[in-house]
C-alpha positions in Angstrom: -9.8 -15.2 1.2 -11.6 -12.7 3.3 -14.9 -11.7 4.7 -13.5 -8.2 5.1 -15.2 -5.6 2.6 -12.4 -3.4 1.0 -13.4 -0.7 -0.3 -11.1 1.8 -3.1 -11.3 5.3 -3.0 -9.7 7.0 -5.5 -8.1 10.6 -4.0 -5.9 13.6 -5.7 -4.8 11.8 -9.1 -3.7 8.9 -8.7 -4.1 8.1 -4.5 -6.0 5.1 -3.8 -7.3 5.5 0.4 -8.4 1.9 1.1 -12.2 2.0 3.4 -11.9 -1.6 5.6 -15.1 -3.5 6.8 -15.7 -6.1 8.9 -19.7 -7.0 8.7 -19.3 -9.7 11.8 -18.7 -6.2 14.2 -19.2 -3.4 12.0 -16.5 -2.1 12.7 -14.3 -0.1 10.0 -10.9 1.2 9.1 -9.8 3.7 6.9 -6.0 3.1 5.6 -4.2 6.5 4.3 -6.7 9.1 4.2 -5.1 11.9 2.3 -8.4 13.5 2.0 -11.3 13.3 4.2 -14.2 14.5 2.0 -14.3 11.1 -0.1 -13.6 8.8 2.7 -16.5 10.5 4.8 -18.5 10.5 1.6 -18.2 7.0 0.8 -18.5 5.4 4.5 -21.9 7.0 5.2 -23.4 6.3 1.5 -22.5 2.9 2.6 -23.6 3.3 6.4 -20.5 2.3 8.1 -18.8 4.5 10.8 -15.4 5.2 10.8 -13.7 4.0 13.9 -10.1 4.1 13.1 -7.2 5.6 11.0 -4.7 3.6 10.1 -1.3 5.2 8.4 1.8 3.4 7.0 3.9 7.0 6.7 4.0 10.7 6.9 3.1 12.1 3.7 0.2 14.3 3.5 -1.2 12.7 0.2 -2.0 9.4 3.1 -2.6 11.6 6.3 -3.9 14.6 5.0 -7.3 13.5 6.2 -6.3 12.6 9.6 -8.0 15.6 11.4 -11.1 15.7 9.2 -11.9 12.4 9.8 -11.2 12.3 13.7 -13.0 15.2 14.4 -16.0 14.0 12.4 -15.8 10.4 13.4 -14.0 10.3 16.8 -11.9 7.4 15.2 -8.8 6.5 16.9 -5.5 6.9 14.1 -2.5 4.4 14.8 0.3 4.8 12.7 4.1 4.4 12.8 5.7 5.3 16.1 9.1 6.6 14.4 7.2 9.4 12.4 5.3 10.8 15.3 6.7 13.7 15.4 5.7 14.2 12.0 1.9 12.9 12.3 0.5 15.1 15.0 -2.8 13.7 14.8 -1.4 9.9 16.0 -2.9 8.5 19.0 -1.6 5.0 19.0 2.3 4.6 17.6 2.9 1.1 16.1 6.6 -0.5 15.7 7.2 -4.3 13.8 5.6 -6.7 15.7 2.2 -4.5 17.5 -0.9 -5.7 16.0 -4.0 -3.8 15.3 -7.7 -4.8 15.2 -10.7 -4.8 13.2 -13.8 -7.0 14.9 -11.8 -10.2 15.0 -9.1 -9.7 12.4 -5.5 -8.4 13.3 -3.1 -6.9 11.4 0.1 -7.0 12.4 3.0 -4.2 11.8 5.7 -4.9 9.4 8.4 -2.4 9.8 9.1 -1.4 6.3 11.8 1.8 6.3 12.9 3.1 2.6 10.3 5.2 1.0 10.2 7.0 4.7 12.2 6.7 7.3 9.3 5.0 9.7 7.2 3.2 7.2 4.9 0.4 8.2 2.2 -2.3 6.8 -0.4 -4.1 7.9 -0.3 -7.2 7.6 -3.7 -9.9 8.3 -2.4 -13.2 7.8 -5.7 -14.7 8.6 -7.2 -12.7 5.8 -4.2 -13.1 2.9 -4.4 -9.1 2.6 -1.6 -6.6 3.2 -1.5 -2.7 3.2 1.7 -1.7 1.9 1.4 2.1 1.7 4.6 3.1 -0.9 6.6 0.6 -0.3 5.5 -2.1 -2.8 3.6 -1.1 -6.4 2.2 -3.4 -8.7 5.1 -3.8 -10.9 7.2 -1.5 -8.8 8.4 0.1 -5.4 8.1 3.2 -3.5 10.9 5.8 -4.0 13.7 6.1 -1.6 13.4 9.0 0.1 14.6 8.6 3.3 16.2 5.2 3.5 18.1 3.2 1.6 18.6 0.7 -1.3 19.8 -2.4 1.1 16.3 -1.4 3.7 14.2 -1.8 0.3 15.8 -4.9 -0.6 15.0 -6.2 2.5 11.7 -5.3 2.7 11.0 -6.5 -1.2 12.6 -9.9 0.4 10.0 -9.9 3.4 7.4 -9.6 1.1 8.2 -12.2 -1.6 7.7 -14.6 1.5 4.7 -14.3 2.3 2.0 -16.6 1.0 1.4 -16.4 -2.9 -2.1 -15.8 -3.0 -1.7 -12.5 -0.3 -3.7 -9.9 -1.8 -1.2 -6.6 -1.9 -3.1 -3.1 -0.9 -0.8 -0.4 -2.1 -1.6 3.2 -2.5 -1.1 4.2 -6.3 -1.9 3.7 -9.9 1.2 3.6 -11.1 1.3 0.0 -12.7 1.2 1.3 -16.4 4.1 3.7 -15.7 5.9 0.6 -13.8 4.8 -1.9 -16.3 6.7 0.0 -19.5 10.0 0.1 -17.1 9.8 -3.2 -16.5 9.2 -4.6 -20.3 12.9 -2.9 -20.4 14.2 -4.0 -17.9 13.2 -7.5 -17.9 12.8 -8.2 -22.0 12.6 -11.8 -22.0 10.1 -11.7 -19.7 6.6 -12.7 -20.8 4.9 -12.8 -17.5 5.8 -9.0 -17.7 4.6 -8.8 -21.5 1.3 -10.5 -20.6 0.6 -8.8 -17.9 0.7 -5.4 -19.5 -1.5 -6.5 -22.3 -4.1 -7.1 -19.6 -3.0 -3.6 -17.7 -2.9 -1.5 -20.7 -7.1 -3.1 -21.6 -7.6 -2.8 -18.1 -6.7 1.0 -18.1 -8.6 2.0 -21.3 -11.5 0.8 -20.1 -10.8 3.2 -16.7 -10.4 0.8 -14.1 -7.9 0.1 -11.7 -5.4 -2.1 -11.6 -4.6 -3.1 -7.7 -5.2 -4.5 -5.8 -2.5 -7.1 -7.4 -1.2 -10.4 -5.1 2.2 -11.6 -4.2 2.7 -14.4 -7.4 1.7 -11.9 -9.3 4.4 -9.5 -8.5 7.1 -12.4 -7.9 6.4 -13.0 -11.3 6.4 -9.6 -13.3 7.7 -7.0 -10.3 11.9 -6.2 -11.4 12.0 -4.8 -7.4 10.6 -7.8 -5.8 12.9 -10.0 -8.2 15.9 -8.0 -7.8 18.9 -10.3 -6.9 20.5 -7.7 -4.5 20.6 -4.6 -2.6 23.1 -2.9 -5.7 20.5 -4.2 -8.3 18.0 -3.0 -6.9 19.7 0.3 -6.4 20.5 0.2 -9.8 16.7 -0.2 -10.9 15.5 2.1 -8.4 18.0 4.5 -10.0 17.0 3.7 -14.0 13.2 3.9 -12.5 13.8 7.7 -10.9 14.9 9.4 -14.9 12.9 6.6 -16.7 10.9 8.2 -19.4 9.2 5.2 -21.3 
């Protein structure tokens, strides 16, 4: 477990931007802020100041925010060093193995290319938490945009080994859309039935459903199970026209 407070922010329509505090150094973190106004909003109702940015990829729906935030914070925005060129705000450019800080706890950067090119996570061992951007859902995984089915497999094998009770960060409410795909896809599975009978009550009462944890999505994720890099591909494919 963690003394960190971790704080959702629900952005655009269906963006989580993740608000980290550590209450040993007050110091805090914003992960993905595709828009400013909420993360600003929420971080002085609550007192804390903003000291740094942290992004796992390009996309303006997780760095949108970037500017707003540094220009009214001063905080210092790390983020993957092979997609500078497309984050002009960066400061500090992260590959696998850098760590970053919060207070005493350090994250350190899991290269994780598929959904982009450069993506990255943070990983804080010491804390069981990981922010995994777009590249793991509950119940699914981030499109491949730039990279490739054998780079997901890999990184869907990365994160399978990490401790089961790692709390998983990602950036999207997608499970319900990710749940119904994987009832399909996985029939006989009743960890995956279960789970979306708790999902769908979760959902109709307007709550969210990550962040999930590693057994969870061992259990019921068809990505992190996937056998291969071609079944996988094949998933990702059936996922991309699914209509269920």
């Amino acid at each position: 477990m963690t003394d960190l407070d971790i704080v959702r922010i629900p952005a655009f329509t269906d963006n989580y931007i993740w608000l980290v505090h550590d209450p040993v150094s007050q110091e805090t973190v914003v992960i993905d802020p595709g828009d400013a106004a909420p993360v600003l909003a929420e971080a002085g109702r609550r007192g804390w100041t903003i000291g740094q940015v942290w992004n796992t990829h390009w996309h303006a729906d997780h760095t949108g925010g970037n500017a707003e935030v540094k220009a009214a914070t001063g905080a210092i925005i790390s983020g993957p060093a092979a997609e500078a060129a497309k984050i002009p705000t960066l400061d500090i450019e992260l590959a696998e193995g850098d760590t970053v800080r919060l207070g005493s706890h350090v994250a350190r950067v899991i290269a994780a290319p598929g959904h982009t090119a450069g993506h990255i996570l943070f990983h804080l061992a010491q804390d069981a938490t990981i922010f995994v951007g777009d590249t793991l859902f509950a119940m699914g995984c981030g499109r491949l945009f730039e990279g490739t089915p054998e780079q997901m497999f890999g990184n869907m094998q990365r994160l399978a080994a990490l401790p089961a009770e790692t709390s998983v960060y990602c950036a999207h409410e997608y499970t319900q859309s990710n749940g119904r795909f994987a009832l399909v896809t996985e029939p006989d599975n009743a960890d995956v039935a279960a789970r979306m009978r708790d999902v769908d009550a979760v959902r109709a009462a307007g709550e969210a459903t990550v962040p999930t944890t590693i057994a969870l999505e061992r259990a019921t994720n068809p990505f992190l199970r996937a056998a291969s890099a071609e079944q996988l591909a094949d998933r990702r494919a059936a996922k991309d026209s699914f209509r269920g």
